[in-house]
C-alpha positions as CSV (number, residue, x, y, z in Angstrom):
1,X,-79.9,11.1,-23.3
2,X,-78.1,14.4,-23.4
3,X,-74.1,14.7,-23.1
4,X,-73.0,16.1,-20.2
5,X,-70.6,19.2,-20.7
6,X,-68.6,21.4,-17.9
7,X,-67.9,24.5,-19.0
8,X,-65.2,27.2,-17.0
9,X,-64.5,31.1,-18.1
10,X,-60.8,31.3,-18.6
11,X,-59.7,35.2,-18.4
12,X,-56.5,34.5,-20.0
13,X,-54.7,37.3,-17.9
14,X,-51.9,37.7,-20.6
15,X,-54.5,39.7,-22.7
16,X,-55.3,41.8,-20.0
17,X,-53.8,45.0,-21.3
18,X,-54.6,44.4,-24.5
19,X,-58.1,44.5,-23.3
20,X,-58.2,47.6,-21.7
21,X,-56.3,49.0,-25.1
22,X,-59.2,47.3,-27.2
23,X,-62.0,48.2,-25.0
24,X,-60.9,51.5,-24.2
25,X,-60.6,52.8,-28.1
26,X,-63.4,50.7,-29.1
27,X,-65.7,53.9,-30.3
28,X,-62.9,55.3,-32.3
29,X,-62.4,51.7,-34.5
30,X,-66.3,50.0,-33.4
31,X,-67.9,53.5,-34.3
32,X,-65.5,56.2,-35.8
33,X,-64.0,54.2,-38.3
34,X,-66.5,52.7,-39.7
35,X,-68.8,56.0,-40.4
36,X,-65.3,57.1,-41.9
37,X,-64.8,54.4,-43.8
38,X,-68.8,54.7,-45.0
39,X,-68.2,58.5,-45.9
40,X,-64.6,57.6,-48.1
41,X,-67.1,54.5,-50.0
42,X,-69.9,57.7,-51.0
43,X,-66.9,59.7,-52.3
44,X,-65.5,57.2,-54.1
45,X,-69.0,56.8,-55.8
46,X,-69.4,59.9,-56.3
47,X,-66.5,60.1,-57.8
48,X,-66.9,57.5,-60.7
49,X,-69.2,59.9,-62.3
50,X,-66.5,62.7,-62.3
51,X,-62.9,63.3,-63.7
52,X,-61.4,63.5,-59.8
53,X,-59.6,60.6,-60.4
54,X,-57.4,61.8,-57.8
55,X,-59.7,62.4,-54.8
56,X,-61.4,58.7,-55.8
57,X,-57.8,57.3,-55.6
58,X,-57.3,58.8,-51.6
59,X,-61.0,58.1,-50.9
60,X,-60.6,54.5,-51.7
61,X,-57.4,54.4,-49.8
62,X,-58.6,55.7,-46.7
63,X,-61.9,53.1,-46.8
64,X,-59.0,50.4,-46.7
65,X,-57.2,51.9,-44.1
66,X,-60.2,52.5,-42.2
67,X,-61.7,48.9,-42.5
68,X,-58.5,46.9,-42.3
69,X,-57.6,49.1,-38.7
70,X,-61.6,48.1,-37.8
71,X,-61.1,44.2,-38.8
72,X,-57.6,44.3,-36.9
73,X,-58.9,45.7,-33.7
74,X,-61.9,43.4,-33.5
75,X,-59.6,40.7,-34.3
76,X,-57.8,41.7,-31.6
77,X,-60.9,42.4,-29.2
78,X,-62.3,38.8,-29.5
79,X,-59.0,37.3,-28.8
80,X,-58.4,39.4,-25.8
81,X,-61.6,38.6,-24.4
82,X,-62.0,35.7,-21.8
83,X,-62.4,32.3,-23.4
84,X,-64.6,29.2,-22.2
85,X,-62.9,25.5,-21.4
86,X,-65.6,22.9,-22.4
87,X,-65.1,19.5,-21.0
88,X,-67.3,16.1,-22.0
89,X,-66.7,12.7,-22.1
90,X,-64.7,13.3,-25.2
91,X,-62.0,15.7,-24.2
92,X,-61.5,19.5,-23.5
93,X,-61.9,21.8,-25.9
94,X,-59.5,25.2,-25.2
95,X,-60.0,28.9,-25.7
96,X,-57.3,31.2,-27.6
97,X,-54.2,30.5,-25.1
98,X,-51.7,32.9,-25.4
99,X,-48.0,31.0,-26.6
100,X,-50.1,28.0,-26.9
101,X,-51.3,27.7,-30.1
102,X,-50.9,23.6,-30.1
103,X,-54.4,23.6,-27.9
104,X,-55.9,26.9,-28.8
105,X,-59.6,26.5,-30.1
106,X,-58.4,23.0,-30.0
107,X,-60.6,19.3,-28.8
108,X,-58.1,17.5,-26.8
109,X,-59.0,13.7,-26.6
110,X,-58.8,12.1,-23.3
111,X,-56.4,9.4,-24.7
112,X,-54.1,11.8,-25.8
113,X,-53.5,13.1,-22.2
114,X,-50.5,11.1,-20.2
115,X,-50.6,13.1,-16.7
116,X,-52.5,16.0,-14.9
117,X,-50.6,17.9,-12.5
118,X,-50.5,21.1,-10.5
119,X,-47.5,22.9,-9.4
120,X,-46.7,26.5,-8.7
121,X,-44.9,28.7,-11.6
122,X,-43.4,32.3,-10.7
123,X,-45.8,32.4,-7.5
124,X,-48.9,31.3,-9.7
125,X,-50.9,27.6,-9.0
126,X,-50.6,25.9,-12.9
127,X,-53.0,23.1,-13.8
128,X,-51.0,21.4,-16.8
129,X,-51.9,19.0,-18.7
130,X,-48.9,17.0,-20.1
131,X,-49.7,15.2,-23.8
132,X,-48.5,12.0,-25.0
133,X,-46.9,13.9,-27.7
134,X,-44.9,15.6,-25.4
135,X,-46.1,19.1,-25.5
136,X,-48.3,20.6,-22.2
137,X,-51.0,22.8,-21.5
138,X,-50.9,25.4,-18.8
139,X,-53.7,27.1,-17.3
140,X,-53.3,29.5,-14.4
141,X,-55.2,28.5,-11.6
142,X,-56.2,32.4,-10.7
143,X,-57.0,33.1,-14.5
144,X,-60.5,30.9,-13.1
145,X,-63.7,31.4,-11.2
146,X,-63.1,30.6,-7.9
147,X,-66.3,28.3,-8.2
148,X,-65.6,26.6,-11.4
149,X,-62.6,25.2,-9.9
150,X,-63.9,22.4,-8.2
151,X,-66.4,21.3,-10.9
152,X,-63.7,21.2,-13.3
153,X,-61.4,19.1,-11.9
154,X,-64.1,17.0,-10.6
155,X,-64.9,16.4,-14.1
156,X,-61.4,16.0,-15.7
157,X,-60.8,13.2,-12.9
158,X,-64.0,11.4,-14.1
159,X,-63.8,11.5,-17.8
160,X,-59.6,11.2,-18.1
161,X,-59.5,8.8,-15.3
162,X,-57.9,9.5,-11.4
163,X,-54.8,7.6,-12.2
164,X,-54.0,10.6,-14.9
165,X,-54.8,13.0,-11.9
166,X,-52.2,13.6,-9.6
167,X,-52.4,14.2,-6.0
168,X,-51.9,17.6,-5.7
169,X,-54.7,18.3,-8.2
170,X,-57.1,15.8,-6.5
171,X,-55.7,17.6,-3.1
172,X,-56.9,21.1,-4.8
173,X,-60.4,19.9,-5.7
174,X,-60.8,18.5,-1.6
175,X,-59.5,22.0,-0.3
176,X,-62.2,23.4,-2.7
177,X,-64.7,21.4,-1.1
178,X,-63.4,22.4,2.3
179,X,-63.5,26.2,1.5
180,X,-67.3,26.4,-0.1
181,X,-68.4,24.4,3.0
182,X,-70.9,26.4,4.8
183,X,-73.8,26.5,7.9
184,X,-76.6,26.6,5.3
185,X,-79.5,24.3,5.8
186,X,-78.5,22.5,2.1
187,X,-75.0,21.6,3.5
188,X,-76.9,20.0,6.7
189,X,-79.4,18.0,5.0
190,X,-76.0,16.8,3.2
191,X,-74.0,15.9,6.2
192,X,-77.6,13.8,7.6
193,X,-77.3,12.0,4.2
194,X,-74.0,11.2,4.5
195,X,-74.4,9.8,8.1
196,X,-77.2,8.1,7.6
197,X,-76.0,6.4,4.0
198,X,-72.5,5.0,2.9
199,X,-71.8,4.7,-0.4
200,X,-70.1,2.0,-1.7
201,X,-67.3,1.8,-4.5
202,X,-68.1,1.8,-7.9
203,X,-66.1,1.2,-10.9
204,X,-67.2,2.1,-14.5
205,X,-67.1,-0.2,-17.3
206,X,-64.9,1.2,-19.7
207,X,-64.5,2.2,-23.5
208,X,-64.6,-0.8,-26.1
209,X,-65.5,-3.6,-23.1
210,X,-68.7,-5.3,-24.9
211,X,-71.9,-6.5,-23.2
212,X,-74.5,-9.1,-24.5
213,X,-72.3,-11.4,-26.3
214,X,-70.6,-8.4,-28.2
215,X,-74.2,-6.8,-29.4
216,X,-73.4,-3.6,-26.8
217,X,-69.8,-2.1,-27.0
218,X,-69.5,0.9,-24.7
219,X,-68.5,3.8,-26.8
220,X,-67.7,6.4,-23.7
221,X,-69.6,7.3,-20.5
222,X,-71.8,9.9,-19.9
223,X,-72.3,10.5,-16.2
224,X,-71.3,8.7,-13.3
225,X,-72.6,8.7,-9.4
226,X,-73.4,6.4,-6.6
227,X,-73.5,3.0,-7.8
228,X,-75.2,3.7,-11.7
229,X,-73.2,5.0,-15.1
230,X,-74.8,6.2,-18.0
231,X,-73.0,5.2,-21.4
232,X,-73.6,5.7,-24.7
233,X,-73.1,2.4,-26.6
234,X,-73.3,1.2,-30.0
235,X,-75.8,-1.6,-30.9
236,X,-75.3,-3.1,-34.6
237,X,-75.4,0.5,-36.5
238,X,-77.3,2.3,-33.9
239,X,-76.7,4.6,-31.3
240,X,-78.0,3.7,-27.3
241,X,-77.7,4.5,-24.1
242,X,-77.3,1.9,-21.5
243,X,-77.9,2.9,-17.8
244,X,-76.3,0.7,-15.5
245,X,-77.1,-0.1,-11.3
246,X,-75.2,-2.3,-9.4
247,X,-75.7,-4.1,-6.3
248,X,-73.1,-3.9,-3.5
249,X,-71.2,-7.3,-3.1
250,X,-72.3,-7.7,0.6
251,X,-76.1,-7.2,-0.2
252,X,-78.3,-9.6,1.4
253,X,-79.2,-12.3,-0.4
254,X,-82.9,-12.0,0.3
255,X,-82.1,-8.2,-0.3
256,X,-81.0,-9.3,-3.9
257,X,-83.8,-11.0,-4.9
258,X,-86.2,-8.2,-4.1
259,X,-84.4,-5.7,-5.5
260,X,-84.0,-8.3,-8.4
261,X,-87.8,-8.4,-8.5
262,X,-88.6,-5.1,-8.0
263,X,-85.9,-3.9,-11.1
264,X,-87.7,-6.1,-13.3
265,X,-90.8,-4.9,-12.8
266,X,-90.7,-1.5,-13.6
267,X,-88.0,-2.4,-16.9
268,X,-91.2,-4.2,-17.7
269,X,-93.6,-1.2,-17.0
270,X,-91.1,1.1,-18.7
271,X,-90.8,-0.9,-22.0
272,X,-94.5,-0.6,-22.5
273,X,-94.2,3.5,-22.5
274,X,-94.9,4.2,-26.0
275,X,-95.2,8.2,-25.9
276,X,-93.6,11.2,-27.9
277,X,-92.7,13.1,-25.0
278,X,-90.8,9.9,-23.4
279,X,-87.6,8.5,-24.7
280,X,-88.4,5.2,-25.3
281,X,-87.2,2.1,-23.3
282,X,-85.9,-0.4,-25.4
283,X,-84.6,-3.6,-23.4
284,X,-83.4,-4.5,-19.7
285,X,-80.8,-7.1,-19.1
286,X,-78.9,-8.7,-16.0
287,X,-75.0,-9.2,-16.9
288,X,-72.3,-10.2,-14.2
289,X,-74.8,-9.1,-11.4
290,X,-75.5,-5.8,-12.9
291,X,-78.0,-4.4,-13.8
292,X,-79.3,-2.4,-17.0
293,X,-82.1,-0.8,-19.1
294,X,-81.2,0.0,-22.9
295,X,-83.0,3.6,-24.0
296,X,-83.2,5.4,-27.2
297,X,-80.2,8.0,-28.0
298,X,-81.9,11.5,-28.3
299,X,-79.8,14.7,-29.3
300,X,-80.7,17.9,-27.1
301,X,-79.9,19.4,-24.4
302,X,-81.3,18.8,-20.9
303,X,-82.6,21.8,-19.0
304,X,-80.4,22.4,-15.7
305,X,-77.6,22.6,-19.3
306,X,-79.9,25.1,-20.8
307,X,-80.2,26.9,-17.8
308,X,-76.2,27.0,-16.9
309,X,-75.6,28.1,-20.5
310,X,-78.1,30.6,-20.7
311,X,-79.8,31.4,-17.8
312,X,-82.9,31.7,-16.4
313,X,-85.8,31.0,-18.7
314,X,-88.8,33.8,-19.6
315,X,-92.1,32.8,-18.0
316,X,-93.8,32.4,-21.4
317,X,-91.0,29.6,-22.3
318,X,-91.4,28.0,-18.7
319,X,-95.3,27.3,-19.1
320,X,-94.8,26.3,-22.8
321,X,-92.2,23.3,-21.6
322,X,-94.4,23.0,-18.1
323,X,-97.5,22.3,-20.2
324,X,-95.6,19.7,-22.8
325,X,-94.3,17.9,-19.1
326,X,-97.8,17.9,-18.1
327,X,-99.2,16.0,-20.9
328,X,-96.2,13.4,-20.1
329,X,-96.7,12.7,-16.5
330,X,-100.6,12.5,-17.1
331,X,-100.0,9.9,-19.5
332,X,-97.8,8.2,-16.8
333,X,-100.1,8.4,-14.0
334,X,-103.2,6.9,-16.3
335,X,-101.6,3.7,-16.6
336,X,-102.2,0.4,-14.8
337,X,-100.6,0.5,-12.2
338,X,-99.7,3.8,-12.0
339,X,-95.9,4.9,-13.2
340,X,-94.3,7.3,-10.9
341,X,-91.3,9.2,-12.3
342,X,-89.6,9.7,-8.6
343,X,-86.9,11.7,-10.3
344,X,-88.5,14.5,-12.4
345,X,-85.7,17.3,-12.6
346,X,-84.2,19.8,-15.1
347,X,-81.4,17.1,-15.3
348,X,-84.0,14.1,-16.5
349,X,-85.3,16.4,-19.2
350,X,-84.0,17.4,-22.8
351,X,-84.7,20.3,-25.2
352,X,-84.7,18.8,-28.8
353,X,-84.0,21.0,-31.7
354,X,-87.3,21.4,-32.4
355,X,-88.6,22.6,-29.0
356,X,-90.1,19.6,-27.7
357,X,-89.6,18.5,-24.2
358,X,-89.1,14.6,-23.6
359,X,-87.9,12.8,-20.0
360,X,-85.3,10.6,-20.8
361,X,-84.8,9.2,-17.3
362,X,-86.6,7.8,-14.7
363,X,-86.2,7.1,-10.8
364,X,-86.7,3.0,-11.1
365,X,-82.8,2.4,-10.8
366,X,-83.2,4.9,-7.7
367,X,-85.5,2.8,-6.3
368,X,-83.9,-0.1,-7.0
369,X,-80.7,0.6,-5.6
370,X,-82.3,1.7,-2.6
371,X,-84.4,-1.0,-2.1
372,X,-80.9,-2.7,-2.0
373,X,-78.8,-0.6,-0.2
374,X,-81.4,0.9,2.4
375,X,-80.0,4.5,0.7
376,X,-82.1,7.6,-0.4
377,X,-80.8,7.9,-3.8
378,X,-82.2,10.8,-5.7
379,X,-81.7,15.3,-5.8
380,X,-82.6,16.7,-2.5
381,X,-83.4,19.3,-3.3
382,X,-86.2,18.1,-5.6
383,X,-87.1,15.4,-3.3
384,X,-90.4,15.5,-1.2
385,X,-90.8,15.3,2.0
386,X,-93.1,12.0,1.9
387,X,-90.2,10.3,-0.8
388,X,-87.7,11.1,1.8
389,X,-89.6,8.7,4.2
390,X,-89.9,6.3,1.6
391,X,-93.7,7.0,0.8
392,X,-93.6,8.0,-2.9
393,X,-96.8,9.2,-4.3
394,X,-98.6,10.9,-7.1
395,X,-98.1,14.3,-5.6
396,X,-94.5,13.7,-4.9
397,X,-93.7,13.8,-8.8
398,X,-96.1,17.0,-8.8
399,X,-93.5,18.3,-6.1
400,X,-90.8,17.9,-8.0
401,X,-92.1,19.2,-11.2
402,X,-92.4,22.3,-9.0
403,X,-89.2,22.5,-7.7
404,X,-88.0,22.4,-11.8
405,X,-90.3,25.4,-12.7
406,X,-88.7,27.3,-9.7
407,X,-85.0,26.1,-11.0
408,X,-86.2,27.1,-14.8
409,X,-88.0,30.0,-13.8
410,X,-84.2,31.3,-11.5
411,X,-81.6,29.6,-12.6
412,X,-81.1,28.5,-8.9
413,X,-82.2,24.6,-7.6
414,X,-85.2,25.2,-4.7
415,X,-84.0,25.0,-0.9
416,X,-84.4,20.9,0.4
417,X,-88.1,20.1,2.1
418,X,-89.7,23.9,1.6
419,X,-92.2,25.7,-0.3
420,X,-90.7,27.1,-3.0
421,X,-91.8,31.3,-4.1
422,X,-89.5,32.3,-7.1
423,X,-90.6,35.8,-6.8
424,X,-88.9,35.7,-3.6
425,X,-84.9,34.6,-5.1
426,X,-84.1,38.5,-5.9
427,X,-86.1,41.8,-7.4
428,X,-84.7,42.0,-10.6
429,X,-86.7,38.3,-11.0
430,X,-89.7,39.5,-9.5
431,X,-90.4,41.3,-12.0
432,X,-90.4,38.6,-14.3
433,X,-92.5,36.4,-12.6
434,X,-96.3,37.1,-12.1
435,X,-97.7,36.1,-9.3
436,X,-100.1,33.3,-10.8
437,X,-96.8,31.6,-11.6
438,X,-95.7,32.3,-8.6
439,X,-98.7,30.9,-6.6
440,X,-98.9,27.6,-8.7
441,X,-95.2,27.0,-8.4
442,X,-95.9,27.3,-4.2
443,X,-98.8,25.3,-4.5
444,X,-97.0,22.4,-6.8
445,X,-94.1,21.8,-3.9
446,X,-96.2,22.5,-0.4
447,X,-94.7,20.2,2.5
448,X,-98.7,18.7,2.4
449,X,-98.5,16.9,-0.1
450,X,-103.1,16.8,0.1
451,X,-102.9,20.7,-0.3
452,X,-100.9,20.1,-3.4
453,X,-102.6,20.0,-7.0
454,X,-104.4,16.6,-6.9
455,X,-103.2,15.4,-10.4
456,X,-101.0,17.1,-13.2
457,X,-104.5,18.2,-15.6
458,X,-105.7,20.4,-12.7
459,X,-101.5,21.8,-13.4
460,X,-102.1,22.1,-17.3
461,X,-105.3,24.4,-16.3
462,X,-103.6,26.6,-14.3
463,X,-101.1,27.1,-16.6
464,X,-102.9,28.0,-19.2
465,X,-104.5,30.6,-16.9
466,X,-101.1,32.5,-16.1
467,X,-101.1,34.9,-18.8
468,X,-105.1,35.1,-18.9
469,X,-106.5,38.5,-18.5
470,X,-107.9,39.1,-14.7
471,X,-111.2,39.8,-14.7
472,X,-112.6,43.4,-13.6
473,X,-114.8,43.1,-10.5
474,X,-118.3,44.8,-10.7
């Protein structure tokens, strides 16, 4: 299970000038300089092998003075430049802040932060973080993408807790909201969701609190929505993750037992999965009317990070990691019964260090809860049309897999219930993608789910054929 990490450009406005000073001279110390210094060296060489001591003396000097002004500027440069807050379950980590050097390149753990606040400071909007130690950390609202404002307090209310977060900042991430609200056909499918399904309040368990007679201890959480959490635990010396659903307390008691039933079954069908390209499913348990599956701990990175971080993937890359996904869900939908993923997204799939591709989640605590809760649980806009009726099939995981080749493929998640052309996002991607590609990835999430591919090795075909030569007609 990967660790989820928000990350937010901080332009650190204080370095402004010096990075129109840096910038602005950079071919005199980046390029001038350095051929300088590269013509004093030969000089100096040259003169080892003759009695101008003297002109070896200044030639040497100037090759100091040439690469110490070079080292200073870059110095100087990379300081100046905008820095990158990275926030996980473990703390923040901080750019160079200018005056701050308490928190600069610094991890700040969440237990080491007392209060959150914003107020305003010489007309500017300050998010500060006050320590325990009794130092703060002030970030200028402005100094951040518009965008990334919302995400990151989101994420600092989750991880440090919402009784560290006061109002004001909480009030800042709900004007956020208010202001990136628009007409779009995304934003209504939301606001159907949200009329149709009522989510009820969770709470998390929380760092050291032990499951299984001590066995489990919750180490720190990993993500959090609905009514499931992700942690990563300890077990004896090993490292797990525990996924957790719970059932709201004025479920049905009939409701209960089926969802009871049905949770069982597929921790059953999931602990069987023996498969390299799977993270494997070690145990399921029922404590204090929750419920939980125990998976293997696996170091990567999931896609939709990969993605964020780095941005769109080549096509070449895409259909290496398509293929590898193939193999998986072929493997899933040979066994008896079948096993449908129902939740096949860049999220649910890591990137290991050595380039493998491996699904680490699956949609059973989905369909559990919904089973419960009468909710559609899942990523619209990876859902099918046929799962959002409640008819999951074969060809709604091929769907999905779809709508993560166009995600991978432009860095942007598919429009809800439509047939998804990546070649039609922008021109500069066009380019990029051939039109095989193109073709399989409309094919994969057409609304009829019968004109779709009809299983995931008819997929692996056509993807080895992208990059075939065409043949010449006659």
């Amino acid at each position: 299970m990967a660790e989820l990490a928000v990350k937010a450009s901080y332009k650190n406005n204080a370095f402004l000038f010096l990075r129109k000073i840096t910038s602005g001279t950079f071919p005199i110390w980046g390029i001038i300089l350095p051929l300088v210094g590269v013509a004093m060296f030969l000089i100096s060489l040259g003169s080892l092998f003759s009695p101008q001591t003297f002109a070896m003396f200044w030639s040497f000097f100037a090759l100091c003075i040439a690469a110490l002004i070079s080292i200073v500027m870059l110095v100087l440069h990379t300081i100046a430049q905008p820095g990158e807050l990275v926030i996980t379950a473990k703390g923040i980590r901080f750019p160079f802040l200018a005056a701050q050097r308490h928190a600069s390149f610094k991890l700040i753990d969440w237990s080491d932060i007392s209060t959150i606040e914003v107020y305003d400071q010489h007309s500017n909007e300050v998010l500060a973080l006050f320590l325990k130690s009794g130092k703060r950390i002030e970030l200028i609202l402005s100094e951040f993408e518009p965008q990334s404002i919302e995400p990151l307090i989101t994420a600092i209310e989750m991880w440090a807790g919402s009784d560290k977060v006061q109002p004001r900042a909480l009030a800042l991430k709900n004007k956020r909201q208010i202001e990136d609200a628009s007409g779009s056909f995304t934003k209504m499918w939301e606001e159907e969701l949200a009329r149709r399904f009522h989510p009820t309040a969770f709470m998390p368990l929380l760092p050291e609190r032990t499951l299984r007679k001590g066995n489990l201890k919750i180490v720190r959480q990993l993500a959090t929505g609905g009514l499931s959490a992700i942690y990563l635990c300890q077990e004896q010396n090993n490292l797990v993750v525990l996924k957790e659903s719970v059932l709201p307390a004025n479920t049905k008691e009939e409701t209960k037992i089926k969802a009871k039933e049905m949770f069982e079954r597929e921790a059953k069908l999931l602990a069987k999965i023996d498969h390299p390209g799977i993270v494997k499913v070690r145990d399921y348990f029922i404590e204090d009317a929750r419920h939980y599956l125990v998976l293997d701990y696996l170091n990567g990175q999931d896609l939709r990070q990969l993605v964020l971080q780095n941005g769109f993937r080549r096509e070449s890359q895409v259909v290496e990691m398509a293929i590898q996904v193939c193999a998986v869900m072929k493997y899933l939908h040979s066994q008896s019964p079948c096993i449908l993923h129902r939740d096949l997204t860049p999220d649910n799939m890591v990137m290991t260090n050595d380039g493998s591709v491996v699904i680490i989640d699956f949609g059973a605590a989905n369909e559990f809860i919904g089973t419960a809760t009468g909710t559609l649980v899942g990523k619209q806009s990876y859902i099918s049309p046929e799962q959002f009726r409640g008819k999951a099939c074969e060809q709604s995981d091929i769907y999905s897999f779809g709508c993560t080749l166009y995600f991978l493929l432009t860095g942007k998640d598919p429009e809800p219930l439509s047939v998804s052309h990546p070649k039609d996002v922008s021109e500069h991607l066009s380019e990029h993608i051939s039109d095989r590609m193109n073709e399989l990835v409309a094919k994969c999430t057409d609304m009829d789910a019968k004109k779709r591919f009809s299983d995931f090795s008819e997929i692996q075909i056509a993807l080895n054929n992208v990059h075939a030569p065409v043949a010449e007609s006659v």
